[in-house]
C-alpha positions in Angstrom: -16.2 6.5 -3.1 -18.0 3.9 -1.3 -21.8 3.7 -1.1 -23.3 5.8 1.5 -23.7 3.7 4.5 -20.7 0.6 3.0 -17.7 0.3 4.2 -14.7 0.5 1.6 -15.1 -2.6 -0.4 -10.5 -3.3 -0.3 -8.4 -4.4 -3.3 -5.1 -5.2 -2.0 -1.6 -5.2 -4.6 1.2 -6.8 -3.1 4.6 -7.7 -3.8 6.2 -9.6 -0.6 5.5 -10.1 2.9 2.3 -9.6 3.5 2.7 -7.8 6.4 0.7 -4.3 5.6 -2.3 -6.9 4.3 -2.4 -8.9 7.9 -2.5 -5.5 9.8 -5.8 -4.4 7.3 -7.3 -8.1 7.9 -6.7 -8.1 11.4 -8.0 -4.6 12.4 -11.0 -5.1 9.7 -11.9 -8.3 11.3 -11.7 -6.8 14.6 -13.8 -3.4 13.8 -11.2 -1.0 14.3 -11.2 -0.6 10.3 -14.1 0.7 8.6 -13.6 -1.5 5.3 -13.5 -4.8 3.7 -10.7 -6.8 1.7 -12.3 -8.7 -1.3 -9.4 -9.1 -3.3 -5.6 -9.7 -2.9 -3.5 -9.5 -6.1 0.0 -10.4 -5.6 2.4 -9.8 -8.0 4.1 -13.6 -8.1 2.8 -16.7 -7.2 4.4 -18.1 -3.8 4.4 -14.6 -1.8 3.4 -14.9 1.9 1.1 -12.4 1.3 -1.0 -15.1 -1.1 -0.9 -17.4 2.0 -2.0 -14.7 4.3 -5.4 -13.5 2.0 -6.3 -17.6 1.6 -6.2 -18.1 5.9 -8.6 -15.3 5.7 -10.9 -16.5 3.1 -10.1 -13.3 0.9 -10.2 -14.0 -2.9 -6.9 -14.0 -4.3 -5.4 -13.4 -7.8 -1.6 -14.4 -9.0 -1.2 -11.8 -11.3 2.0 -11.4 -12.8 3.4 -9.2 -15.7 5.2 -11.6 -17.8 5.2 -10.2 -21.4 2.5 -8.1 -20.9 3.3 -4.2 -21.9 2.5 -1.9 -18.8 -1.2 -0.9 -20.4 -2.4 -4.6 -21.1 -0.9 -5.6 -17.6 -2.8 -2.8 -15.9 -5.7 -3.6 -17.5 -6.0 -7.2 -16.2 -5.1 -6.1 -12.5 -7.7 -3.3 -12.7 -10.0 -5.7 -14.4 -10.3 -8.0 -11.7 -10.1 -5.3 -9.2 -13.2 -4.2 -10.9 -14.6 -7.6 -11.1 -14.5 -7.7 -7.2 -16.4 -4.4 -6.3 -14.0 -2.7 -5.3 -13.9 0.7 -4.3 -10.5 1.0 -2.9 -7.0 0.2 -4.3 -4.5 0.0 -1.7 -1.1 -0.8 -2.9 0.8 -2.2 0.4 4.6 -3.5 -0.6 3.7 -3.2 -4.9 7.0 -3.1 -6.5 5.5 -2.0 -9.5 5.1 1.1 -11.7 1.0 0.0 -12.9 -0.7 3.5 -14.5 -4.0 3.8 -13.2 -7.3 3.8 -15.4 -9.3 6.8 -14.9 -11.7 5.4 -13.1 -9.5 4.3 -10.2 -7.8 8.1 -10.6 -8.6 9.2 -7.0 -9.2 5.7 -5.2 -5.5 4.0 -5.7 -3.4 4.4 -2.9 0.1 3.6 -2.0 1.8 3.3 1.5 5.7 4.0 1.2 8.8 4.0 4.1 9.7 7.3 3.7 8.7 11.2 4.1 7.9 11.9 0.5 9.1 14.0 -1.6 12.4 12.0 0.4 13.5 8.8 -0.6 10.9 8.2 -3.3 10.8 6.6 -6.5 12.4 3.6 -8.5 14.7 1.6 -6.5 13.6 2.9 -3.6 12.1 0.6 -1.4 12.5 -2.1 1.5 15.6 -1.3 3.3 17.0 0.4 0.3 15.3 3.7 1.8 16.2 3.5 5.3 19.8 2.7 4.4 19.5 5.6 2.3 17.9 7.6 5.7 21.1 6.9 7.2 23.7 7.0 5.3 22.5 10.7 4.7 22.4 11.3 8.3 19.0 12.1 9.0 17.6 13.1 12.4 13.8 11.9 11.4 11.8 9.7 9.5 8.5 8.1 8.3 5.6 7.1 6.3 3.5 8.4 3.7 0.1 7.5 2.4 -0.4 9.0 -1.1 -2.6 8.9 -4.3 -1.0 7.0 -6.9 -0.2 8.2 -10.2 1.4 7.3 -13.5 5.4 8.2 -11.8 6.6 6.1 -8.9 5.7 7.7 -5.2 4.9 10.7 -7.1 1.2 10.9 -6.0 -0.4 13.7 -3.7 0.0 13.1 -0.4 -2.8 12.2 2.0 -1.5 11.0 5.7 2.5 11.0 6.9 3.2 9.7 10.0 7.0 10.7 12.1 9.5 8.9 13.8 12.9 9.6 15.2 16.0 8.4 13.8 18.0 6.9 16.4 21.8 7.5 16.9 22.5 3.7 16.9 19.7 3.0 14.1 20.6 0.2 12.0 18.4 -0.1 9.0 16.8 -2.8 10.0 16.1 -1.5 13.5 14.9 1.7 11.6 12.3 0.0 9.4 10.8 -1.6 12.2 9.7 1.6 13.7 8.5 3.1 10.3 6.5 0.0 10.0 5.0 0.8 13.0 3.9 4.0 11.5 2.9 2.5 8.9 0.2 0.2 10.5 -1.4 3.5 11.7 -1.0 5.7 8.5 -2.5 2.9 6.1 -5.5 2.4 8.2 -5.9 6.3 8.9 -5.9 7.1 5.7 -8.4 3.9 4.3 -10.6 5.5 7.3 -10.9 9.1 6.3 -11.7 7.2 2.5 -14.4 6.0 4.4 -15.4 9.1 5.8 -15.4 11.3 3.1 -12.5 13.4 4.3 -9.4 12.8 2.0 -7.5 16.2 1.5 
């Protein structure tokens, strides 16, 4: 947990767009979000999310795997997530199976475009799961916020957040509504972090 009386000091892992980091960024700098990013670590050098973190002056690590085994590649990420104070691992669009040191046990989080148990683990992710949503003909859909553990989107869960699934959904279409959700689920989630008040 964060120190009495500090806001969540924010590692963000990302893989891609960016997008889940600018929503953080923009609702901390606007005090809607009752924490701090202090470090980005993106997976591959060249991501948007890299370029989003520098606009905002946020410390930002390239960090990828190359030949590194899982362990020694987790260590390093950890490492500098440690390095940074932070007391919060949020993994927003991490492609990545990355076991978590015991001391980051219960403060990793993921966010994930889906209902979990549904539509969870390797290969799912991106549109992969909402094409997966439809094709099986579902009537609703979502997000989840959960802990992260050493199996992908295995973690317990913390915050879901609904949406319909429209008759004329294409997946795209789709994905923008979860990622709606999504903008509201990750925050809620860092917030009751904040608060104490994690299930």
């Amino acid at each position: 947990m964060s120190t009495a009386g500090e806001p969540p000091r924010l590692a963000v892992l990302v893989s891609g767009s960016g997008r889940s980091l600018a929503n953080l960024l923009e609702r901390s700098a606007a005090g809607s979000l009752p924490a701090r990013v202090v470090l980005v670590v993106a997976s591959r050098a060249g991501l948007p999310a890299e370029a989003i973190a520098r606009r905002h002056g946020v410390e930002t690590r390239v960090m990828p795997r190359g030949g590194l085994d899982a362990g020694a590649w987790s260590a390093a990420v950890f490492g500098a997530c440690r390095d940074a104070g932070a007391t919060l691992v949020v993994m927003a669009g991490w492609l990545h199976l990355l076991p978590v040191p015991g001391d980051f046990a219960d403060r990793t989080i993921n966010i994930h475009p889906s209902l979990l148990p549904a539509f969870g683990g390797k290969g799912f992710h991106g549109l992969h799961v909402h094409r997966a949503v439809l094709a099986r003909g579902c009537t609703v859909s979502g997000c989840t916020v959960h802990l992260v553990d050493d199996e992908y989107d295995h973690g317990r869960i913390l915050v879901q957040r609904t949406v319909p699934v429209l008759a004329d959904d294409t997946a795209e279409s789709l994905a923008a509504r979860v990622f709606a959700a999504e903008c509201v689920a990750l925050p809620e989630a860092i917030g009751r972090f904040a608060a104490g008040s994690l299930p």
